[in-house]
C-alpha positions, 0 to 999 in steps of 0.5 A: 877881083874887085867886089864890093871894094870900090875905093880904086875907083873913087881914088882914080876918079877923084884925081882924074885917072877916067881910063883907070875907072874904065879899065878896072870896072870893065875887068869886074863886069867882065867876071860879074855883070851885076854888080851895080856899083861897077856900072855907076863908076864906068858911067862916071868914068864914060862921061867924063872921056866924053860919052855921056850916052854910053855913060846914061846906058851905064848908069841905068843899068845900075838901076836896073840891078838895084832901084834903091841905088841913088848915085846913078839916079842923081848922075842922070839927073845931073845930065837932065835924064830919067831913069 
């Protein structure tokens, strides 16, 4: 289980392993819905595989979890979205 250890998926992302972010973040949230860093990182890895919609969803979800969370509120500001 990956709680709270999220350098997989910053070294996956970092080198461009988007289907590896996926396939880790969807095996926590299948364990744990709530941990807000796992939807941030699945909604970097969805955009980057070409689902900016899934990957907003995703990243207000985070949000949802945690509103003092700033990584997904400046990936939708990024992409020109509100919380």
């Amino acid at each position: 289980m990956l709680w709270y250890q999220f350098g997989p998926f910053e070294a996956y992302d970092a080198v461009g392993r988007s289907g590896d972010v996926l396939a880790l973040t969807d095996s926590v949230l299948s364990q744990a819905n709530n941990i807000e860093e796992a939807y941030y990182w699945r909604g970097r890895a969805r955009l980057a595989l070409g689902d900016p919609h899934a990957a907003a969803d995703d990243w207000r979800t985070a949000l949802r979890y945690n509103r003092n969370y700033l990584a997904p509120a400046r990936a939708l500001a990024e992409q020109g979205l509100t919380p």
